[in-house]
N, C-alpha and C positions, 0 to 999 in steps of 0.2 A: 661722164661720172655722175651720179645719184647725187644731192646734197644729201650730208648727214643730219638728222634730225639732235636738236639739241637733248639729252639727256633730262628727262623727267623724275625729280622730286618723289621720295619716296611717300606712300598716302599714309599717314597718320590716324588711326580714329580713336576716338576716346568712345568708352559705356559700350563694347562690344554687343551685350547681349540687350539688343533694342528691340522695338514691338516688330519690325521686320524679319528682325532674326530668330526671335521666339516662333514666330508664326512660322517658319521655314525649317524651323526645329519642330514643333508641332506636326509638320506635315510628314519629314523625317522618320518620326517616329510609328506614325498612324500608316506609312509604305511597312517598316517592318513588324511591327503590331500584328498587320492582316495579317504576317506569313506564319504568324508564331504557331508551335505546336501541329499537331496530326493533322486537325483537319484547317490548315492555315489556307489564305487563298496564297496563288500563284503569280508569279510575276511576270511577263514578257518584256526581253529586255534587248535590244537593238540599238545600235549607234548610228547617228549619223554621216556613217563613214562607210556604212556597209558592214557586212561580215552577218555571220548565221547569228538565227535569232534565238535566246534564252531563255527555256522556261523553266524555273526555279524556286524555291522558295528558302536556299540555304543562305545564310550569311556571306558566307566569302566569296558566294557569285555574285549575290544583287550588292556588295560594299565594291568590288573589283566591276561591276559593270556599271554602275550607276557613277555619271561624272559629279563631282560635287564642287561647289566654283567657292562655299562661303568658309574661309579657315577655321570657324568653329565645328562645323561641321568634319571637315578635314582632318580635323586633331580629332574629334570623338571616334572615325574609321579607321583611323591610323592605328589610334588603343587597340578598338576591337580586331583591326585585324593581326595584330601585333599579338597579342591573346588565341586567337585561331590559329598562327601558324603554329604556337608551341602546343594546343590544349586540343585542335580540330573542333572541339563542342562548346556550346553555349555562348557563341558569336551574336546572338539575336538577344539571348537575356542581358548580357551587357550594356550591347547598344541600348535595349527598348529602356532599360533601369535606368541606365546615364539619362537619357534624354527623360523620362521620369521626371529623376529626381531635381532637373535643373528646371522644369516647368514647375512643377509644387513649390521651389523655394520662390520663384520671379514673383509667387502670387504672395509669399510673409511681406509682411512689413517688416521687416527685417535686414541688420546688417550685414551681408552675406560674409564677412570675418567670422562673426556669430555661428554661422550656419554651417561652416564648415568644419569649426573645431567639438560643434556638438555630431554632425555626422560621420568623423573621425574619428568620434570617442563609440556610435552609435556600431560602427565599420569593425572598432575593436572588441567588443562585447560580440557581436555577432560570430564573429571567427571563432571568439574562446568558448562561442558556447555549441559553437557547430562541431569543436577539436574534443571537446569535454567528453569525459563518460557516461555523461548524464545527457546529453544529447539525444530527444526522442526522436527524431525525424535520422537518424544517421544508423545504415547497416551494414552490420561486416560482412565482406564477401567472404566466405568460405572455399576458400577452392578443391574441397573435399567432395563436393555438390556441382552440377553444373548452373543449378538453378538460378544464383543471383548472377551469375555472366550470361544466362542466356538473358533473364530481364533487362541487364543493362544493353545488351546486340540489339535487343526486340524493341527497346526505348528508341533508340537513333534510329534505326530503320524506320521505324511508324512514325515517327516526326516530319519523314518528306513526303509528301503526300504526291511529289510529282513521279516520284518511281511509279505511283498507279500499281500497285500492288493488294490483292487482295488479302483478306487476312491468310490464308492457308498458305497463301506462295511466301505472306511477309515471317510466317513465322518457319516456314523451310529455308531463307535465305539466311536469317539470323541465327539457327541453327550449322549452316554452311559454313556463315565468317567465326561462328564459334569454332569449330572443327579446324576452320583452317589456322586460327590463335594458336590453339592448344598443339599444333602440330609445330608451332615456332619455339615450343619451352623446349629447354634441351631436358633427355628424362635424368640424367647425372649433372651433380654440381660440384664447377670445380675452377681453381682458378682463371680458365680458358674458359669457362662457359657462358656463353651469350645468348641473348637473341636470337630466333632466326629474322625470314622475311616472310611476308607474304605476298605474293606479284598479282596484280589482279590485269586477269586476260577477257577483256571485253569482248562477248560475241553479241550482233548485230540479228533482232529476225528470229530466235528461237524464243520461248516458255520460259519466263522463271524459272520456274522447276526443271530446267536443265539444267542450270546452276550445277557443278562437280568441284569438288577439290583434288588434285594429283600431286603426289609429291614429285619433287623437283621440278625442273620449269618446263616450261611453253616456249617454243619460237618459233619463227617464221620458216617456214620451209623452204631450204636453199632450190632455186633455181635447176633443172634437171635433173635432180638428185636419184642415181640410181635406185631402189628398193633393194637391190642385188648387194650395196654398198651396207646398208641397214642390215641385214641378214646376217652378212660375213660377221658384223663386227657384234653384235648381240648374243654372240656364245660365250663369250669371255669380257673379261673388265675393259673398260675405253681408258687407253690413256689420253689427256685431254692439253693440248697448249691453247693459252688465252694473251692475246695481245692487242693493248690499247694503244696502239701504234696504227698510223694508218698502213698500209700494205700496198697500196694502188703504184706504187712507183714513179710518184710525182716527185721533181725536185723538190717543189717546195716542204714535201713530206720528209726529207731526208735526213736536213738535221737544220739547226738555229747558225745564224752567222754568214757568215760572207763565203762563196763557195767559187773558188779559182780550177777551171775547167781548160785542159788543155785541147789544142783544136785536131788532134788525130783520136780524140778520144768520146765517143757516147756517152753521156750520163746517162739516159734512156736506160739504155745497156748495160752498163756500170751496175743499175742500182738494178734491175732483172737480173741478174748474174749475181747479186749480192740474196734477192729473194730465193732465187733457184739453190743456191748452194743452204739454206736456211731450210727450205720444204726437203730436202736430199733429206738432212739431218732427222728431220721430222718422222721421215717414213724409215730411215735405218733405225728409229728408235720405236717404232712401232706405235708410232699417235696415232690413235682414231679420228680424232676430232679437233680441229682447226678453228676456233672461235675467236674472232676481231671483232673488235668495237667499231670499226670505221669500214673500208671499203678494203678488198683483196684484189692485186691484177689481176686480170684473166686467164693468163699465160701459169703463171703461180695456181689458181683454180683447176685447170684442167688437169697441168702435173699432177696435182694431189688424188682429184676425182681419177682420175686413170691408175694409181697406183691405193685406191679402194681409201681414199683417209676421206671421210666428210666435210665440208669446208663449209662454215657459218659465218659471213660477215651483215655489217650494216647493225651489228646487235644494237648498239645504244649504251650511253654509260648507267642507263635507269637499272639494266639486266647484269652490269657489269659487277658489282659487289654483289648480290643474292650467287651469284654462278663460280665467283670466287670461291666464295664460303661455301657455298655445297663440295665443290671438287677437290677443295683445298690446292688449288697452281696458287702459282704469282703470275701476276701479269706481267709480260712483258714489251718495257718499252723501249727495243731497237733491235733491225733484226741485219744490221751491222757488223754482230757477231756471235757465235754461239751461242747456243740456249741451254744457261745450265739444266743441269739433270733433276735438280727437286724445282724445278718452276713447274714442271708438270702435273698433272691433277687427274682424278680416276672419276669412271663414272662408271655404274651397274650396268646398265643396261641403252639402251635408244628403241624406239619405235615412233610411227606416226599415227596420231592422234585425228577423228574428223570431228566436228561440231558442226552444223547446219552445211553451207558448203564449203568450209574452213577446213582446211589440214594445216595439221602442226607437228614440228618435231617433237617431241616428250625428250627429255634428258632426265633420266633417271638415276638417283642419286642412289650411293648405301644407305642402311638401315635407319642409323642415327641421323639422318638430315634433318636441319631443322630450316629447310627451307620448300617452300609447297608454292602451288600456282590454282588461286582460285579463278575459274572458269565461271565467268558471270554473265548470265544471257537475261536481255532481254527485249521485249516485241520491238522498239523502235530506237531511235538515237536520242530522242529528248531523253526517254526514260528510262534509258543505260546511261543516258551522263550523269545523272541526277544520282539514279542508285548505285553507280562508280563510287559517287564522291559521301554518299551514306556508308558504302559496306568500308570504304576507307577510315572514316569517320570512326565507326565502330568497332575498326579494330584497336584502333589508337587510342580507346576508352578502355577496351579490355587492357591493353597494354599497360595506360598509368593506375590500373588495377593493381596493378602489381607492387610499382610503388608507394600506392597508397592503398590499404585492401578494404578500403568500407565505399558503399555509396548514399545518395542522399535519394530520401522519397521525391517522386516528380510526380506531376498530374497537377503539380500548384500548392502541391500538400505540403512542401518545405518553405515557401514565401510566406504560407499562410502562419505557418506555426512558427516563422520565426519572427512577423510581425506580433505575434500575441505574443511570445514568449520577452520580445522588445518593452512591450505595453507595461506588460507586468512586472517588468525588473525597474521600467522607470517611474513608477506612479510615486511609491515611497522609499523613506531612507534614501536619499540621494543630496542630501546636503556638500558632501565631500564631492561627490562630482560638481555643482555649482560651485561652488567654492574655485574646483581646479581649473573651468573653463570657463570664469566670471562673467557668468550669464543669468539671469532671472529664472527663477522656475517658473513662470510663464513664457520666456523664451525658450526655454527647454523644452517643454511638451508640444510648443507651438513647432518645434524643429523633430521632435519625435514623431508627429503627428504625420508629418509631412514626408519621413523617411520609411513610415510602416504602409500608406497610402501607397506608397511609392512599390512596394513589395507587395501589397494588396491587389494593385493594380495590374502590376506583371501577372499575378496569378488568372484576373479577369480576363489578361489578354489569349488563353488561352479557346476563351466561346468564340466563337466567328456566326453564329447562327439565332441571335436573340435569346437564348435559354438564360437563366440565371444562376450565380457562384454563390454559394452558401458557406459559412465557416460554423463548424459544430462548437459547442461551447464548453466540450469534455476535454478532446483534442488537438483543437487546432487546427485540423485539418479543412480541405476546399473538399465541398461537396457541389455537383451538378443537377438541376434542373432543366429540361425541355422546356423552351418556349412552348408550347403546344398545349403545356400542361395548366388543369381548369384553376381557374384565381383560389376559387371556394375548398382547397385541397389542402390537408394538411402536409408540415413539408416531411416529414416520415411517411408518409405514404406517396411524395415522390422523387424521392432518392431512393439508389439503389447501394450503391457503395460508395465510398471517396475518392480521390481524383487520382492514388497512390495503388486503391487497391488494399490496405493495411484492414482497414475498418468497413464492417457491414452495417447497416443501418438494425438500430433494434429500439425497444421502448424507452431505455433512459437518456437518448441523448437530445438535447433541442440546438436546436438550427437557429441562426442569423444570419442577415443578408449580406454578403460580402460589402465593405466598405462602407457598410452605414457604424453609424458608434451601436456596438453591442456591450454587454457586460462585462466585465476585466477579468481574466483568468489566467491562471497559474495552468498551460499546457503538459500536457505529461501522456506517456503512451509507452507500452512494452513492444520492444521490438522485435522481442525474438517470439511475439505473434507471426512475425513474417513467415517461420520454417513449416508454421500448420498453415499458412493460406496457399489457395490453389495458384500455380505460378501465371498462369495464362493470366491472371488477372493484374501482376505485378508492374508499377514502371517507376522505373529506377534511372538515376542520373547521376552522371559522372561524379564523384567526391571531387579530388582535385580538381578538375574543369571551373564547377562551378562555384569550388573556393575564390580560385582566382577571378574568375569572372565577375563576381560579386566586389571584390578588391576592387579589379579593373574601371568597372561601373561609377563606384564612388570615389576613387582615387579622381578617374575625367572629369567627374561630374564636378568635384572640390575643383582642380584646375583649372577649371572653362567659367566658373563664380567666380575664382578670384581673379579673373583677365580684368586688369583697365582699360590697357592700349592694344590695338593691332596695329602693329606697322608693313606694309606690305610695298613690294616695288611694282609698281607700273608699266616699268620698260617693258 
């Protein structure tokens, strides 16, 4: 027998955020920094344990792959990813902001109590003026147009640069996950009206531009499936049974509890004799189609296929609600005894489907379905995983479209203009605010200073390439420069547009160098310029997302300043 080792004291630290852990924060930041934006660098990401290697540049893959050992650290991915699973977008703005904002305060002299209730007050001002009607940087979707949901599809796609997409394929794909959105709104509204889905069918080896959308789904083609079976049943409606019950004939499948088996008697048998009398039912009632979630016996399989009904198992519970909701069954879970009569569900039609050398069954729903299966190809496996998880991304932006219908300008245009619009609400008349967060107004600017830097900087982290970010002195907005470009140049003649797309360069307006101190302005801009500018030129970012993300950001950022103690167990 082992001695047991005595029981180790849990580690205690005081002053969390020490020059270690800053610097480990610093580096944190500067991995996802590189990846930010279109032309972000990529990541390779590999564990020491093995398994297929990652190349990425999304949030929730490099926070889910990358191990993180220090709990600061820990608590700031926890936020963000806590934030991605409900918003999918602006996982990177979060992160790179939080960690931001906590490096600019380590450098105040400052009380970080101080620092927190002036960036809480800073956090509230920002929200009521992003929510306000007076909001320049914020536009209504329309969904009269397709225009601002294609720019917002066209945003999320062009931000991963690992899909390896060129512009013509990036802009047919986001044109696709548009298409396949609009085919999830149901066309009548009415107490039962929902959602649909959209299932995305990954192919392997084909073109971009094969990219398809088909209503209703995609699945796996049952194992010797006659064609003669598909035929017969494509003249007329399919009636459809669906059961989330395994089928295989396993005791263990059969029910929960203790099960008292008498010795002249098969369970084996018992429970085939129970399936057998259930597939009877099935083909006296004229089902076409047999779908399960789990596995079907064999014996049960062949009956069915012999007697022309098509038998789908092994579907998955991912396939299991969209397939619901197209045929309108219930699932059933026990086939123990009869299957009432409204559990069953219609489908239009069946055929099979090829994509490179992929067949698929097609399940073809009626008219109104609001459920589709986007078919998404492309050349290799890195860069189908990557733009999987963008065209998913993207719908999910279309989606809180809905609930919330405006988006905010991206290209850095909304950081910029909301640190100037910051600048200039706090220079004067702010007595009452001092007063409420008894603070100096030198503490004050010294902590504003340090929160607009902070959104300045995010918008910087957009260059990957040495060029230079400009902020105009009309608007507010982030303008780009070429490294490339001669010193001796004026900066209107090299800029071309702003980072949004909103604004073209013309003779009244003058440029400053992003994050140097430039002149204090009162920002201001018409937005409904956006319906005359040309769309191609548009980028656009999630409203809600990057509400909350901005929340999220400084919400962590305040929480991880005012940490005293870690206590951590060592066992």
């Amino acid at each position: 027998m082992s001695r047991l080792a005595p029981k180790k004291p849990s580690l205690c630290s005081d002053g969390p955020l020490t020059d270690e852990v800053c610097q480990t924060l610093s580096v944190f930041r500067e991995i996802l920094k590189s990846c930010y934006g279109p032309c972000g660098r990529l990541k390779l990401i590999h564990n020491n344990r093995g398994g297929r290697v990652q190349t990425t540049s999304s949030s929730a893959v490099l926070l889910n792959g990358v191990p993180l050992s220090h709990p600061v650290l820990k608590l700031l991915a926890a936020s963000v990813m806590n934030h991605v699973s409900r918003f999918s977008d602006c996982g990177l703005f979060a992160a790179i902001l939080g960690c931001t904002l906590i490096e600019n305060t380590q450098r105040l002299n400052m009380a970080s109590s101080s620092v927190i209730k002036i960036y809480r007050q800073l956090l509230n001002l920002s929200i009521a003026y992003l929510n306000s009607e007076d909001c320049s940087c914020r536009v209504k979707v329309d969904f009269k147009s397709s225009q601002t949901l294609l720019a917002l599809a066209r945003t999320v796609i062009a931000s991963k640069p690992a899909c390896m997409l060129t512009f013509k394929e990036g802009e047919y794909i986001s044109s696709m996950v548009l298409k396949a959105f609009l085919r999830t709104v149901p066309c009548t509204v009415g107490p039962n009206a929902c959602l649909g889905k959209v299932v995305i069918v990954p192919i392997e080896g084909n073109i971009a531009q094969d990219t398809a959308v088909l209503s209703g789904l995609l699945v796996e083609m049952p194992e010797a499936l006659p064609l003669s079976n598909i035929k017969r049943l494509s003249s007329s409606c399919i009636n459809v049974a669906v059961f989330n019950v395994s089928m295989s004939g396993d005791l263990s499948d059969a029910a929960d509890g203790t099960v008292e088996i008498s010795c002249t008697v098969s369970p084996e048998a018992a429970i085939l004799e129970q399936l057998l009398r259930v597939g009877k039912q099935m083909v006296s009632e004229r089902v076409g189609l047999l779908v399960c979630q789990k596995v079907v016996h064999p014996v049960l399989k062949q009956y069915l296929q012999e007697q022309h009904v098509i038998v789908v198992d092994r579907l998955g519970s991912a396939l299991m609600e969209p397939l619901v909701q197209m045929t309108g069954a219930q699932s059933v879970a026990s086939y123990q005894s009869a299957i009432p009569s409204n559990c069953y569900g219609l489908l239009k039609d069946l055929c099979v489907v090829s994509f490179g050398s992929k067949e698929l069954l097609h399940l073809i729903p009626g008219e109104d379905s609001t459920v589709c299966s986007l078919v998404l190809c492309n050349r290799n496996e890195t860069t189908l995983s990557e733009l999987k998880i963008a065209c998913q991304t993207a719908e999910d932006v279309l989606r809180l479209s809905l609930t919330k219908p405006f988006a905010l300008l991206g290209g850095g245009c909304t950081e910029t203009h909301l640190a100037s619009y910051i600048r200039s609400k706090c220079t004067n008349r702010i007595e009452d605010v001092l007063s409420d967060l008894a603070c100096s107004y030198t503490e004050y600017q010294l902590a504003v200073d340090s929160f607009c830097r902070s959104l300045e900087s995010l918008a910087r982290s957009l260059e990957h390439d040495g060029g230079e970010s400009l902020v105009d002195l009309s608007h507010g907005h982030r303008w780009f420069v070429q490294a490339s470009s001669p010193l001796d140049s004026y900066w209107k003649d090299l800029v071309n547009s702003c980072g949004c797309g909103l604004f073209e360069k013309h003779q009244s307006l003058d440029w400053a160098i992003l994050g140097d101190k430039y002149p204090s302005l009162t920002p201001g801009a018409d937005c409904s310029q956006f319906e005359e500018t040309t769309p191609d030129l548009f980028v656009l970012d999630s409203f809600p997302a990057k509400i909350n993300a901005l929340q999220i950001a400084v919400e962590t950022a305040n929480l991880i300043l005012d940490l005293k103690y870690i206590i951590q167990d060592v066992n």
